[in-house]
C-alpha positions in Angstrom: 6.0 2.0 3.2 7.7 5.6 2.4 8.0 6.0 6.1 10.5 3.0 6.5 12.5 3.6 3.2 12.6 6.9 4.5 13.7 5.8 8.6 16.0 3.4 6.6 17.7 5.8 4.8 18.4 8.3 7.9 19.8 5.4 9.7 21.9 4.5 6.9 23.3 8.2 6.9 23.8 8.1 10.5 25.4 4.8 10.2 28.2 6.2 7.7 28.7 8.9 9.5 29.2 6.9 12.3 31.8 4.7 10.8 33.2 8.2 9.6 34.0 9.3 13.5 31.3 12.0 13.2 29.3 10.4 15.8 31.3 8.4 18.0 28.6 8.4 20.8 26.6 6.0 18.3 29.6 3.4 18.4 29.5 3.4 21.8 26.3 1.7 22.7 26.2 -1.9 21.8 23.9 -4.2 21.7 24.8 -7.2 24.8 23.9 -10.6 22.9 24.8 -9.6 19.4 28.1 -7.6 19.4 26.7 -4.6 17.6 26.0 -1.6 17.4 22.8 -0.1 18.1 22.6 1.5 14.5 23.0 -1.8 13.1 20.1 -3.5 15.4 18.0 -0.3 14.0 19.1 -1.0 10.5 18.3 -4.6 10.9 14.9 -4.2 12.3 13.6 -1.6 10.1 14.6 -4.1 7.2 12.6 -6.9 8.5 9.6 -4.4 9.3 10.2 -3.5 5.7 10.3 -7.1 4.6 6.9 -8.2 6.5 5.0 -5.1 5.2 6.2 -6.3 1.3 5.1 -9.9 2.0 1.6 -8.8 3.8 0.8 -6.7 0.9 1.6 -9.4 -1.8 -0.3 -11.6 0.3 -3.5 -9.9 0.5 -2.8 -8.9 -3.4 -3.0 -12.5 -4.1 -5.8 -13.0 -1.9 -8.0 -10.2 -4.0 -6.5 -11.8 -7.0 -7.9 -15.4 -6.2 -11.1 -14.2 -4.8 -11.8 -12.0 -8.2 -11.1 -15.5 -10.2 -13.2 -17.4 -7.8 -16.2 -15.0 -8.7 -15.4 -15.3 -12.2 -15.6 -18.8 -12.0 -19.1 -19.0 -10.0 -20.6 -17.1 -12.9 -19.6 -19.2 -15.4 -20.7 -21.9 -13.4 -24.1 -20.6 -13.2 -24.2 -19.7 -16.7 -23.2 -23.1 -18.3 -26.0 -24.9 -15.7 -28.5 -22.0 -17.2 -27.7 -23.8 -20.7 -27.8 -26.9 -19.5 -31.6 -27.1 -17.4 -32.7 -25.1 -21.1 
């Protein structure tokens, strides 16, 4: 996750100093179908590669979460049909 926040940030940099007129190479290849920049397509993608690596972890967070209460539950289970055959 550090990786992409820090491949995000460089292309942010690179992306200002782009606008700038630093690098003016980096204007000048555009993307056909969306009318941008190939700095913004690299912005945009490393977002959404950020994005699914957040929802993926919260997913399989939630997934240990349930499975923790779902063993919780079986013992409790057992333990009130232990007082109940007594």
């Amino acid at each position: 996750m550090v990786i992409w926040i820090l491949v995000l940030a460089v292309l942010t940099i690179f992306s200002y100093l782009s606008d700038m007129g630093l690098f003016q190479f980096l204007q000048n290849f555009r993307v056909p179908f969306l009318n941008a920049s190939i700095m913004s397509l690299l912005i945009l993608l490393c977002t959404a590669a950020m994005l699914v690596r957040i929802l993926t972890k919260v997913r399989s967070k939630e997934k240990e979460t349930l499975g923790t209460k779902v063993g919780q539950l079986y013992k409790e289970l057992q333990a009130l049909k232990e007082k109940q055959e007594s």
